[in-house]
N, CA, C and O atoms as a GROMACS GRO file, in nm:
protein
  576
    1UNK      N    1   0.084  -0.119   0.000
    1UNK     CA    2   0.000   0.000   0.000
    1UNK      C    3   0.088   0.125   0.000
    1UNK      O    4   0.170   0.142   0.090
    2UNK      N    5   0.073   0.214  -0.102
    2UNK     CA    6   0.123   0.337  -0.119
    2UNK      C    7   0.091   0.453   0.035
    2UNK      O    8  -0.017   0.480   0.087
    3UNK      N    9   0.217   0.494   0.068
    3UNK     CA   10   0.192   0.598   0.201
    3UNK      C   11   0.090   0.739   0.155
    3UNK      O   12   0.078   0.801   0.050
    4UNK      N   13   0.037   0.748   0.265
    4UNK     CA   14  -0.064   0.867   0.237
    4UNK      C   15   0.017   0.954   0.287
    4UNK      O   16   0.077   0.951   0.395
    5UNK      N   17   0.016   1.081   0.159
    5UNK     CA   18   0.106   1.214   0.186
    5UNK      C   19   0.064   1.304   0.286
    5UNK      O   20   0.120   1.412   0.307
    6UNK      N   21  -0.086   1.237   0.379
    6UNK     CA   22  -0.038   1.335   0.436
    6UNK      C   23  -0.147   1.245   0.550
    6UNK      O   24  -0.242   1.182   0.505
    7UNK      N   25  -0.110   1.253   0.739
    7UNK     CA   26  -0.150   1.172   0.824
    7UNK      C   27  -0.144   1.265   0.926
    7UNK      O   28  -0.069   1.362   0.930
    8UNK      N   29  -0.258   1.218   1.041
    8UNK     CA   30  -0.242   1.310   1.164
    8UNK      C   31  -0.095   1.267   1.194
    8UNK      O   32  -0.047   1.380   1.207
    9UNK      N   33   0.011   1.180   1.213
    9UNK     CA   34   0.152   1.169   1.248
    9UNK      C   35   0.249   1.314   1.192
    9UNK      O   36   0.347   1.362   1.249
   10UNK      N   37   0.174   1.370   1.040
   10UNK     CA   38   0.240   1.434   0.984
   10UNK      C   39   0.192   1.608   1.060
   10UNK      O   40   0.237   1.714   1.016
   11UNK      N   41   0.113   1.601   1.154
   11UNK     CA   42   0.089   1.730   1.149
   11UNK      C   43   0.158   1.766   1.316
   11UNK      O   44   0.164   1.666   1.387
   12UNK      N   45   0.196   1.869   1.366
   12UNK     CA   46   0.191   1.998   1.458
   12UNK      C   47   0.097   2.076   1.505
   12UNK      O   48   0.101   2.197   1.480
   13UNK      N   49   0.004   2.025   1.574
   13UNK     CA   50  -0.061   2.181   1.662
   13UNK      C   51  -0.046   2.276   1.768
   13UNK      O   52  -0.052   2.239   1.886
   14UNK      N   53  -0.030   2.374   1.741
   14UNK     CA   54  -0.011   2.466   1.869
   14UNK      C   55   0.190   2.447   1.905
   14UNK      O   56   0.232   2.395   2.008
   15UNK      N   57   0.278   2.503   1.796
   15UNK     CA   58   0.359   2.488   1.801
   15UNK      C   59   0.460   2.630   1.821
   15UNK      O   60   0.409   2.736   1.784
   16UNK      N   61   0.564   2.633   1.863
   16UNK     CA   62   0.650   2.767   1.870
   16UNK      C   63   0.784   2.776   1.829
   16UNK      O   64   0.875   2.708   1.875
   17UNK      N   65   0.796   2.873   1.730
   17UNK     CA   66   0.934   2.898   1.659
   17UNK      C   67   0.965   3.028   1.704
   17UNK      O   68   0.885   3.116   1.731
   18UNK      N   69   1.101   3.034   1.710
   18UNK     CA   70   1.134   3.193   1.736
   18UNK      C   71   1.183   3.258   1.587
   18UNK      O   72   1.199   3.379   1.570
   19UNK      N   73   1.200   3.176   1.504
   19UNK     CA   74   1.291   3.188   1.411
   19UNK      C   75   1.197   3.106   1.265
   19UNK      O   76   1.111   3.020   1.283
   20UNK      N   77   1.235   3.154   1.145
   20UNK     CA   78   1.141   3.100   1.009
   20UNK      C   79   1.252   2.996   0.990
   20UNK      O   80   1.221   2.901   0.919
   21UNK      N   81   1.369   2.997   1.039
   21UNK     CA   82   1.466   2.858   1.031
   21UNK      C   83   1.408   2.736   1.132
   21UNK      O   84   1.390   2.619   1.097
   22UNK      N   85   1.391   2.773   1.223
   22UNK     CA   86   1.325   2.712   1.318
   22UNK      C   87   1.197   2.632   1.308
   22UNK      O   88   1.185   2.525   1.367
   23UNK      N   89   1.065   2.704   1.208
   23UNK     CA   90   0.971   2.644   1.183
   23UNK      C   91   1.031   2.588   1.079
   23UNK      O   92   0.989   2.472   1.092
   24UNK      N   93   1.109   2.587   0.971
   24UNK     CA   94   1.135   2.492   0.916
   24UNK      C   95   1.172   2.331   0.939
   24UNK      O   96   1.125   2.222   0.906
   25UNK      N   97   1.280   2.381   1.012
   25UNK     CA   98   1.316   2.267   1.066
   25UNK      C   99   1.237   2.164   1.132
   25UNK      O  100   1.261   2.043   1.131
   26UNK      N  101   1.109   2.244   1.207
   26UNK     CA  102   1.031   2.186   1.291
   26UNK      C  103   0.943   2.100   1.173
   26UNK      O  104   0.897   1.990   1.206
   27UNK      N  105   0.919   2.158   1.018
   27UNK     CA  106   0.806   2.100   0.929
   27UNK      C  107   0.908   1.961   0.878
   27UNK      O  108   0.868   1.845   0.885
   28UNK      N  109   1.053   2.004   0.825
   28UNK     CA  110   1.127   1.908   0.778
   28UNK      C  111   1.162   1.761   0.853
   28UNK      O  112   1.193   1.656   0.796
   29UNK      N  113   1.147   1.786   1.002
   29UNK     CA  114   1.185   1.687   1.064
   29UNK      C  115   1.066   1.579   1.087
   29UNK      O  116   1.069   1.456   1.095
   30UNK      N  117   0.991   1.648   1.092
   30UNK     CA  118   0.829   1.540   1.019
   30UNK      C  119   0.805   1.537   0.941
   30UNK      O  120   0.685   1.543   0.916
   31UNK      N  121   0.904   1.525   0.833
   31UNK     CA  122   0.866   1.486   0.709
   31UNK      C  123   0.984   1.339   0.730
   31UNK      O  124   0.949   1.222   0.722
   32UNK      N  125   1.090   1.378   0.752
   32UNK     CA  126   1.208   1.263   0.815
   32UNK      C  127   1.127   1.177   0.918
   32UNK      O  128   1.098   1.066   0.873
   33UNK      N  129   1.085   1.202   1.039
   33UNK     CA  130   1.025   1.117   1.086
   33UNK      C  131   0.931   1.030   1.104
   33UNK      O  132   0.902   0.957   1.199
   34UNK      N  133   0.866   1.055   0.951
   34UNK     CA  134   0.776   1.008   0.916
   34UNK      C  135   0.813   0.921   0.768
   34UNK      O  136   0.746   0.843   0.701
   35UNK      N  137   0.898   0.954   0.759
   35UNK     CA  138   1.019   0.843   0.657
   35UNK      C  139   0.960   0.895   0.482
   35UNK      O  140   0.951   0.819   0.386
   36UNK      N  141   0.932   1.025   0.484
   36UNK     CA  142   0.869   1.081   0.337
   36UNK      C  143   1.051   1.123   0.277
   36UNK      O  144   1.092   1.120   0.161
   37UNK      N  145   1.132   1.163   0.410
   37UNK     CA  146   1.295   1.206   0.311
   37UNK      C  147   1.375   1.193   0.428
   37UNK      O  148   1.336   1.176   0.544
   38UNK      N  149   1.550   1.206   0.367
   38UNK     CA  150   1.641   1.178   0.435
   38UNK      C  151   1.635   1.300   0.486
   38UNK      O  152   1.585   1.404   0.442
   39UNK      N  153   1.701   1.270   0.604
   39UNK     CA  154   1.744   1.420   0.670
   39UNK      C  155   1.848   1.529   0.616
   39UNK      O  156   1.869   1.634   0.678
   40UNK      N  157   1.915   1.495   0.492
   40UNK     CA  158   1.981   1.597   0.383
   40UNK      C  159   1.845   1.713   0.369
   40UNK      O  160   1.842   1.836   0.371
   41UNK      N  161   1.736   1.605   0.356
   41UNK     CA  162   1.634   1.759   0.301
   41UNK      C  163   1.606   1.872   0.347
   41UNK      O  164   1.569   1.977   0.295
   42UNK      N  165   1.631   1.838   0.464
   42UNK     CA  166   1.650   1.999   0.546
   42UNK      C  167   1.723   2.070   0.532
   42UNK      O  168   1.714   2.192   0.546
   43UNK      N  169   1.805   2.010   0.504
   43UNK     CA  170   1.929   2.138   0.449
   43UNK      C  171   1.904   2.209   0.327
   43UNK      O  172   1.925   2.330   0.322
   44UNK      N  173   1.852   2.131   0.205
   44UNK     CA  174   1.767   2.169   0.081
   44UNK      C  175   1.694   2.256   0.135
   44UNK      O  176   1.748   2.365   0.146
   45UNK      N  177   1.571   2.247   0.180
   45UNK     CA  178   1.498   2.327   0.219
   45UNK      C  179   1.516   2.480   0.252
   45UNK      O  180   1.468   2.585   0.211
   46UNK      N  181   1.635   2.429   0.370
   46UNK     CA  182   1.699   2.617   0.386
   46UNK      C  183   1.787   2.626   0.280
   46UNK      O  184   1.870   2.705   0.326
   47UNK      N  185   1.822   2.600   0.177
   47UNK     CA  186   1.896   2.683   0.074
   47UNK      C  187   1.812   2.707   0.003
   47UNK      O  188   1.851   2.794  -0.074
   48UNK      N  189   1.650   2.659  -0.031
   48UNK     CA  190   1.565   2.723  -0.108
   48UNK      C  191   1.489   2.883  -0.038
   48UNK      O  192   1.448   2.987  -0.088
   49UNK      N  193   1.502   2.825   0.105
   49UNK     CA  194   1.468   2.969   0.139
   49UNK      C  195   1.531   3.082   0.128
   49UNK      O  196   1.472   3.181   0.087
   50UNK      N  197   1.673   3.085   0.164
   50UNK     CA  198   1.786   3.098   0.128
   50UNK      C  199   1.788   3.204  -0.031
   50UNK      O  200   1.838   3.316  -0.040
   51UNK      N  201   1.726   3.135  -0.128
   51UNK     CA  202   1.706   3.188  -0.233
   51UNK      C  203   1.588   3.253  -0.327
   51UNK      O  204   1.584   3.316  -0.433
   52UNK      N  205   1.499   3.209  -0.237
   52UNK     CA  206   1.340   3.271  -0.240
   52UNK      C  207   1.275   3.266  -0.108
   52UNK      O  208   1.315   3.191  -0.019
   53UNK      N  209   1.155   3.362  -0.090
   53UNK     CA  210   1.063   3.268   0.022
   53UNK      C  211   0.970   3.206   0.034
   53UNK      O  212   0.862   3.230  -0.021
   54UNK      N  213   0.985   3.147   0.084
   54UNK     CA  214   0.830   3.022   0.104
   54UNK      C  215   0.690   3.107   0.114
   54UNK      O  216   0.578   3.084   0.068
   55UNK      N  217   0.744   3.215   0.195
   55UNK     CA  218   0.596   3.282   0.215
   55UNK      C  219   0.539   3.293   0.132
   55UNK      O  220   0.597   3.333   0.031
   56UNK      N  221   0.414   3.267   0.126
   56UNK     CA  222   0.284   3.276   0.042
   56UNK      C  223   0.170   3.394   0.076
   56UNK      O  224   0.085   3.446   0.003
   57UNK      N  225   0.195   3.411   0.188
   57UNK     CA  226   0.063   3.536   0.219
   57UNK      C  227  -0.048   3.445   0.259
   57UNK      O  228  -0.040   3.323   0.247
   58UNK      N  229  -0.163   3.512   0.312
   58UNK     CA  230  -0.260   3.450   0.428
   58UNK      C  231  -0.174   3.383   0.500
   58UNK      O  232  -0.176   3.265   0.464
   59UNK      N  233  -0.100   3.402   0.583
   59UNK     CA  234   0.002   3.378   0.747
   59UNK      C  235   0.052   3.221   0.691
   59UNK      O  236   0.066   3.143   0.786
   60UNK      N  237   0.087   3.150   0.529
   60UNK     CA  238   0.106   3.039   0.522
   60UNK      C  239   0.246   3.043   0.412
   60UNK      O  240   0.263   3.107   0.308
   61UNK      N  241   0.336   2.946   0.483
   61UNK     CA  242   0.488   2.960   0.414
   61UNK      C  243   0.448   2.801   0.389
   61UNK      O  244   0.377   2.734   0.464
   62UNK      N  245   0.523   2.747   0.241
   62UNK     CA  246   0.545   2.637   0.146
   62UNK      C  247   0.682   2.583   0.190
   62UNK      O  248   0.747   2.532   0.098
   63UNK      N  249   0.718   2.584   0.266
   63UNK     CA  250   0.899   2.548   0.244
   63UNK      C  251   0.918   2.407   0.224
   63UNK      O  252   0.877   2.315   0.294
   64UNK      N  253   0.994   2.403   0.107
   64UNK     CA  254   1.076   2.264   0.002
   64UNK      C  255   1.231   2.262  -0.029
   64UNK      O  256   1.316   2.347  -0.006
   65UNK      N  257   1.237   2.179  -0.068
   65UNK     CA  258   1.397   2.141  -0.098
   65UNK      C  259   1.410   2.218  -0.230
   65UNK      O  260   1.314   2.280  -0.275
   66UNK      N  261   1.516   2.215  -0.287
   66UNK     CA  262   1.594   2.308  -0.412
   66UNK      C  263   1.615   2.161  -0.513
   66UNK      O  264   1.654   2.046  -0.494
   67UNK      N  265   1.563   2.242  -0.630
   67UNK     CA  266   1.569   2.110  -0.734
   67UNK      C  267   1.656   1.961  -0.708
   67UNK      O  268   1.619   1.844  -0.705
   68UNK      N  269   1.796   2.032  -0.688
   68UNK     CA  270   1.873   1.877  -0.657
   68UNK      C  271   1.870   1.805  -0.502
   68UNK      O  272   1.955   1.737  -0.446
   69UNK      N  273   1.741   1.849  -0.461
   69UNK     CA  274   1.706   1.761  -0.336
   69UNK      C  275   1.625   1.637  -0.361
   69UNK      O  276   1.592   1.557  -0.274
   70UNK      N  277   1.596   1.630  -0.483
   70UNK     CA  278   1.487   1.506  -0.523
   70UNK      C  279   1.559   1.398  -0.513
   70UNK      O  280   1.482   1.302  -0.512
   71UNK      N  281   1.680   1.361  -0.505
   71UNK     CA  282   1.751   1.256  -0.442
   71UNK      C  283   1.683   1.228  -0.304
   71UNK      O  284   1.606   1.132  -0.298
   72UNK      N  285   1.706   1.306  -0.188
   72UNK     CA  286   1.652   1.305  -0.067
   72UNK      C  287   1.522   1.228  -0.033
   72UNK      O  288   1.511   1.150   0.062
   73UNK      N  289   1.406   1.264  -0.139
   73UNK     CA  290   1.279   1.263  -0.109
   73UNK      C  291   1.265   1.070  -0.152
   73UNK      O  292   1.296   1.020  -0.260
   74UNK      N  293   1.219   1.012  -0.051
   74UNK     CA  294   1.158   0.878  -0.036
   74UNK      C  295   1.036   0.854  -0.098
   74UNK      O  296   1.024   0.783  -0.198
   75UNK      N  297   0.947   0.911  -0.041
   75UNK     CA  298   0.813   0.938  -0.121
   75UNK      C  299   0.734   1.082  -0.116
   75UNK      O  300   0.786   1.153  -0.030
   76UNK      N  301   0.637   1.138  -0.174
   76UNK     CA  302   0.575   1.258  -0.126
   76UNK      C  303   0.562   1.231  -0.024
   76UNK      O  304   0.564   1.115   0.018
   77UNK      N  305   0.540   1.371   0.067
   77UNK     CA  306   0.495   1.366   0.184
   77UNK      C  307   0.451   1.524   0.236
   77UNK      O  308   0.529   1.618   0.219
   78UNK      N  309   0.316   1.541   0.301
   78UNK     CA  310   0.339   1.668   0.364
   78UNK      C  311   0.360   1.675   0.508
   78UNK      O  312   0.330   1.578   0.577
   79UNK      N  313   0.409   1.777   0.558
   79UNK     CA  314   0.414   1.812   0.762
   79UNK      C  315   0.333   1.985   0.727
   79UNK      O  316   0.338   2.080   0.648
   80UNK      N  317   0.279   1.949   0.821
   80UNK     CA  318   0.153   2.087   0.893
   80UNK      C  319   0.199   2.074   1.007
   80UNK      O  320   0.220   1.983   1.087
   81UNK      N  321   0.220   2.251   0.996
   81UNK     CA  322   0.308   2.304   1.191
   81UNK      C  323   0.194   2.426   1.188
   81UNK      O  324   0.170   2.522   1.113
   82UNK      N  325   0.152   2.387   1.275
   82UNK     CA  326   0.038   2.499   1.328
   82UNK      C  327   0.103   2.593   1.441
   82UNK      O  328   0.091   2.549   1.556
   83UNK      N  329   0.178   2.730   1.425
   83UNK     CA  330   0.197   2.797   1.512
   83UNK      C  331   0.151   2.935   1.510
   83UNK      O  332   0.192   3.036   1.453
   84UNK      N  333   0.021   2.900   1.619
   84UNK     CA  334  -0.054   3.038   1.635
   84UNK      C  335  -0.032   3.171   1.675
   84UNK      O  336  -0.114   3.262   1.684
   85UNK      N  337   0.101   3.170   1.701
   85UNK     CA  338   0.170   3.277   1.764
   85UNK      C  339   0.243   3.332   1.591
   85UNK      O  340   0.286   3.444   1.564
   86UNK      N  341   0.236   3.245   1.524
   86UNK     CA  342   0.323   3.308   1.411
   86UNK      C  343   0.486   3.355   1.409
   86UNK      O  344   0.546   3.403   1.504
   87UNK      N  345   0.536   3.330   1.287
   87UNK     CA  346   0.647   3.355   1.318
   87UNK      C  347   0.731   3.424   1.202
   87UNK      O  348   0.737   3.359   1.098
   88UNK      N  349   0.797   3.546   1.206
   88UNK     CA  350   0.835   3.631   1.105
   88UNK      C  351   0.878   3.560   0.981
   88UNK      O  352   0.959   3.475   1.015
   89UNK      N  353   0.861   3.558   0.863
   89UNK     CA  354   0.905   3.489   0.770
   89UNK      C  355   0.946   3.603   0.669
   89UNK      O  356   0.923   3.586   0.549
   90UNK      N  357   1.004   3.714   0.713
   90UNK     CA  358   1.059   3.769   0.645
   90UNK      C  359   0.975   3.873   0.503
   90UNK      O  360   1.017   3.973   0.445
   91UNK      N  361   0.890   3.822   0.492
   91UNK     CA  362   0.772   3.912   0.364
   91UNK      C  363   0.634   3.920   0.477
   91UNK      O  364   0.525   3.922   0.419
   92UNK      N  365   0.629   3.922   0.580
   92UNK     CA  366   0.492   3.846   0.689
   92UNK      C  367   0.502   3.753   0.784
   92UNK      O  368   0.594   3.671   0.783
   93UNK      N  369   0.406   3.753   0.878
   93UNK     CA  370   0.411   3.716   0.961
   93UNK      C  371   0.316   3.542   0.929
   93UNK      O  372   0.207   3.542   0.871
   94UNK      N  373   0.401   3.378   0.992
   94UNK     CA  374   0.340   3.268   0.898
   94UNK      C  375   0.268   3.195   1.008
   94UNK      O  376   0.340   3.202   1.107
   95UNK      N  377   0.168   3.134   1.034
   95UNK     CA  378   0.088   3.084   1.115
   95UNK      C  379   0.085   2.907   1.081
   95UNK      O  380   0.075   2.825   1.173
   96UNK      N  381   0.098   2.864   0.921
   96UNK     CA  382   0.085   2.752   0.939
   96UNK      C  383   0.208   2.730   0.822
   96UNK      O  384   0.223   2.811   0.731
   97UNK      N  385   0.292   2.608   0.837
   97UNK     CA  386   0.393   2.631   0.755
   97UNK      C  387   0.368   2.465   0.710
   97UNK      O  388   0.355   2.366   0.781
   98UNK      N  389   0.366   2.483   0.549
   98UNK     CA  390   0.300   2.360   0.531
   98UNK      C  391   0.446   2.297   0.468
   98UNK      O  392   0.470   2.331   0.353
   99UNK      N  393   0.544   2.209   0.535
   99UNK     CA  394   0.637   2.137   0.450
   99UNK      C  395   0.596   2.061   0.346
   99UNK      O  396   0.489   2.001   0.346
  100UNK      N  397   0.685   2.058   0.245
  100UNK     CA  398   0.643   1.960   0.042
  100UNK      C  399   0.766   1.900   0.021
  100UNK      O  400   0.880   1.942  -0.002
  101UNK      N  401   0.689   1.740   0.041
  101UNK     CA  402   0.823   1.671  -0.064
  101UNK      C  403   0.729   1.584  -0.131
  101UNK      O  404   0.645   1.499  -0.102
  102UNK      N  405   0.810   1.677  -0.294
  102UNK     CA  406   0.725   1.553  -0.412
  102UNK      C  407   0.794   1.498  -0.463
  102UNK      O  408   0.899   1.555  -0.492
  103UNK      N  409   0.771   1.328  -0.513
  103UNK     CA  410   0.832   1.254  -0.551
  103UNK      C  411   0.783   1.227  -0.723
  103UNK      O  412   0.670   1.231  -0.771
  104UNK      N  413   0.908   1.199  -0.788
  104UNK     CA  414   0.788   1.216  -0.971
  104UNK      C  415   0.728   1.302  -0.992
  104UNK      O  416   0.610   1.286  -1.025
  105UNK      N  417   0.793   1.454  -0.980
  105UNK     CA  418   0.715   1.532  -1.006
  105UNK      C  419   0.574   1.578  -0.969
  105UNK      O  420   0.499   1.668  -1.008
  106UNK      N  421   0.568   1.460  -0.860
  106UNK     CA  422   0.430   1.510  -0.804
  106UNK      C  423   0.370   1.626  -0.746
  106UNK      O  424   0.253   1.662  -0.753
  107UNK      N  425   0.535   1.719  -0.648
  107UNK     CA  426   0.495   1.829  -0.603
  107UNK      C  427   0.436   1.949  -0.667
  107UNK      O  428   0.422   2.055  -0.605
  108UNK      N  429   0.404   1.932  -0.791
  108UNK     CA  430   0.286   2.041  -0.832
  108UNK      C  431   0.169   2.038  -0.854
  108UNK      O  432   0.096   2.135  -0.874
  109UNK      N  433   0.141   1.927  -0.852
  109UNK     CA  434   0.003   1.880  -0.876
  109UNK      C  435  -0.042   1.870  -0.707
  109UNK      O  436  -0.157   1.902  -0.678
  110UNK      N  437   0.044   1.829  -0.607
  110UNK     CA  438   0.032   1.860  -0.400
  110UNK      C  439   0.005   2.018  -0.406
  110UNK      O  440  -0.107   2.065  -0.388
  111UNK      N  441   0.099   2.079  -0.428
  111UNK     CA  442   0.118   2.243  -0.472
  111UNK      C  443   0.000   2.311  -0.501
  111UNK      O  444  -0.030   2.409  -0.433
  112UNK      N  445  -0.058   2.280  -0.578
  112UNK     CA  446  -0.170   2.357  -0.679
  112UNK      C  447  -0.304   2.305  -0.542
  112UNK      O  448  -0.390   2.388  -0.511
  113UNK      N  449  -0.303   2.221  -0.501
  113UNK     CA  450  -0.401   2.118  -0.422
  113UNK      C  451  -0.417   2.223  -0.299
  113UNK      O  452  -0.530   2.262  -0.269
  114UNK      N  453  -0.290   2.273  -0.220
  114UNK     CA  454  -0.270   2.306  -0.107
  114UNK      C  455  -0.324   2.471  -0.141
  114UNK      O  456  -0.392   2.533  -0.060
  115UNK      N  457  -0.283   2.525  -0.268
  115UNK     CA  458  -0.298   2.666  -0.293
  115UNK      C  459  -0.424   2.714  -0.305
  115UNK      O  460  -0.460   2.831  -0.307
  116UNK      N  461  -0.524   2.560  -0.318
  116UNK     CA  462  -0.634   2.612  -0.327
  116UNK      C  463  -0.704   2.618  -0.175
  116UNK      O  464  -0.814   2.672  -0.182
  117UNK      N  465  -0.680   2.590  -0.082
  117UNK     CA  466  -0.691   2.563   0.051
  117UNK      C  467  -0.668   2.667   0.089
  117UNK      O  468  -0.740   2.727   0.169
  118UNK      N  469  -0.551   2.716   0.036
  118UNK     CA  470  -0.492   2.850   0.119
  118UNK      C  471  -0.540   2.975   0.063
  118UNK      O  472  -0.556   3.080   0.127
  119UNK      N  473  -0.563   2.957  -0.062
  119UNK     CA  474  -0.609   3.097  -0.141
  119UNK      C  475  -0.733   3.176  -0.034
  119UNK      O  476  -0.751   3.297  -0.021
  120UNK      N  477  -0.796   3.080   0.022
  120UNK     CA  478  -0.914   3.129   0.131
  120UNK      C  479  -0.877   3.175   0.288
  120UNK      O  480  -0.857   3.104   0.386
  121UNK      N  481  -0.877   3.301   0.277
  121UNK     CA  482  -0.804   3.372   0.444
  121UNK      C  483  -0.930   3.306   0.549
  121UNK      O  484  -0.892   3.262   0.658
  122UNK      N  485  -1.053   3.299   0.522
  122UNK     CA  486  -1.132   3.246   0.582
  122UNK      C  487  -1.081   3.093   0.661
  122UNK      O  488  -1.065   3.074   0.781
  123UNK      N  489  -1.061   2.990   0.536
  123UNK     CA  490  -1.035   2.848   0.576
  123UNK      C  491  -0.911   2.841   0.627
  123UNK      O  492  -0.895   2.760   0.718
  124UNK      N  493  -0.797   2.921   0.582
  124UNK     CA  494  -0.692   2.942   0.663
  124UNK      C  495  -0.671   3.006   0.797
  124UNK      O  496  -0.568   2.988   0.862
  125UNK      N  497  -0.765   3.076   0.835
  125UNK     CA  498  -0.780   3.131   0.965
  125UNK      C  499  -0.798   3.002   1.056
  125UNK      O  500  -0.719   2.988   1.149
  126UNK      N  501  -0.907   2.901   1.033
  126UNK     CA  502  -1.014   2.786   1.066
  126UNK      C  503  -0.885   2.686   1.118
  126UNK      O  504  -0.875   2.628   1.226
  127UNK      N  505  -0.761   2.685   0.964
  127UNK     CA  506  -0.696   2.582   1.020
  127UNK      C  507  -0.601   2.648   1.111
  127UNK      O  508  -0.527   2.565   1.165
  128UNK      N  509  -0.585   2.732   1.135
  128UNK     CA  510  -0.473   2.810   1.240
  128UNK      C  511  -0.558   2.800   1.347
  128UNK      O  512  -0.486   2.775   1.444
  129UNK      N  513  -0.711   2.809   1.394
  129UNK     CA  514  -0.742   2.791   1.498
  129UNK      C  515  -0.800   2.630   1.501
  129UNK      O  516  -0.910   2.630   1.556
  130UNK      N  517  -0.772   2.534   1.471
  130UNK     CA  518  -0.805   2.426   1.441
  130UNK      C  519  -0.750   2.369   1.598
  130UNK      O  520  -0.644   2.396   1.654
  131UNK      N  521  -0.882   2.267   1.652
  131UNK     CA  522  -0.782   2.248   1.792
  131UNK      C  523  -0.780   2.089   1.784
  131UNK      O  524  -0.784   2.032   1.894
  132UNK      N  525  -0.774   2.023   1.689
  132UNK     CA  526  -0.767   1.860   1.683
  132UNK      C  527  -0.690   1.844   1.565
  132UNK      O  528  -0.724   1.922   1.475
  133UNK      N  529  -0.577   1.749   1.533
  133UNK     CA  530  -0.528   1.746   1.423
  133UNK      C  531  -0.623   1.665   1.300
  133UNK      O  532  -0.595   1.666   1.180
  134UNK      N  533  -0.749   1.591   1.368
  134UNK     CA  534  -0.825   1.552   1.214
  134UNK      C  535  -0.880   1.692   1.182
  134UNK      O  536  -0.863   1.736   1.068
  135UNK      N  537  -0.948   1.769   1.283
  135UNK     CA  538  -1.017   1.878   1.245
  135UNK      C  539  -0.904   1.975   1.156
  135UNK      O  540  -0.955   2.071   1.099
  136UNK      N  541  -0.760   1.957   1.141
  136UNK     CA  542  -0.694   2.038   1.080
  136UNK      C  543  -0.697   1.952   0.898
  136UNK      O  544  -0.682   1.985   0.781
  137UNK      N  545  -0.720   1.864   0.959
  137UNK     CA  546  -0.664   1.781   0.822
  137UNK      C  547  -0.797   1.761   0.728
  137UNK      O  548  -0.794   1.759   0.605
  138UNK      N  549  -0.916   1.748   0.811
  138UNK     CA  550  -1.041   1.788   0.733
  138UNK      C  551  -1.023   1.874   0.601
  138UNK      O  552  -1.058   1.846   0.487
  139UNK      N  553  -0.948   2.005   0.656
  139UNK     CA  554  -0.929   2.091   0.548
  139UNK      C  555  -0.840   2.067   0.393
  139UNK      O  556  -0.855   2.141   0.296
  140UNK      N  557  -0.769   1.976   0.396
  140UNK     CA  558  -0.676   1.905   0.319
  140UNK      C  559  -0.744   1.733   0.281
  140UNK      O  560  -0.671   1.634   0.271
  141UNK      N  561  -0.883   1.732   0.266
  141UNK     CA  562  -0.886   1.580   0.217
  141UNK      C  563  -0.836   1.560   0.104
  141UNK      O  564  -0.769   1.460   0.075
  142UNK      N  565  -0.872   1.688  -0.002
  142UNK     CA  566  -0.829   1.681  -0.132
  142UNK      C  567  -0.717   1.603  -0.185
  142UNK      O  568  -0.720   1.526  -0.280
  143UNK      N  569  -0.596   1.640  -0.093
  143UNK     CA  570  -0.445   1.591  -0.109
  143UNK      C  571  -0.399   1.507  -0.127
  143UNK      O  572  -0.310   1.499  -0.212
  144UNK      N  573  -0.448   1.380  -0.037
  144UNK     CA  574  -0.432   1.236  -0.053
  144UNK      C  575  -0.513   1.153  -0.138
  144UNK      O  576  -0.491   1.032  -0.145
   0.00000   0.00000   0.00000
């Protein structure tokens, strides 16, 4: 049976970063501990930030690995870090930081899935105050 990209194991609620390195790390390491990539991908990750930002606007940052991280990635996978306190990401302030690892090119077709979730400040508010991780993941059935 193919892993589902995305599981209450994969998510964070009610979490605290001081730092947009910090929530990274916090999204990347559940993506590793959940066996979606090697732990190289974190390092990918901050050199993509590094060179763009994840931030997206409505309080939600994308952060991924840099093209030659697709070695890293095991299978897709997403991590949801819910931190309601938010945390500077440099273009805004990010509330839910959704980690992406796609495998086969899959991460745009995850991508496009998640953007439509987020395009709504409404439903993105909902999952920032979301106080159960199914009730967060409700919002994301689409994905899997």
């Amino acid at each position: 049976m193919e892993k589902q990209i995305l599981s209450t194991e994969n998510v964070l609620l009610n979490a605290h970063a001081a730092t947009k390195e910090e929530a990274i790390k916090i999204a990347g390491n559940l993506l590793v501990d959940q066996g979606y990539v090697e732990e190289a991908y974190i390092d990918k990750m901050m050199e993509r930030e590094e060179l763009t930002s994840t931030y997206m606007g409505n309080f939600v940052a994308i952060p991924h690995g840099t093209e030659d991280a697709k070695k890293a990635v095991k299978s897709s996978g997403l991590s949801i870090v819910q931190i309601p306190d938010g945390v500077d990401f440099g273009g805004g302030i990010v509330k839910l930081v959704i980690g992406i690892a796609g495998k086969d090119g899959e991460h745009l077709e995850i991508l496009s899935k998640i953007a439509l979730v987020c395009a709504d400040e409404d439903k993105v508010n909902q999952i920032i105050n979301a106080s159960s991780k199914s009730e967060l993941l409700s919002f994301f059935e689409e994905v899997n």
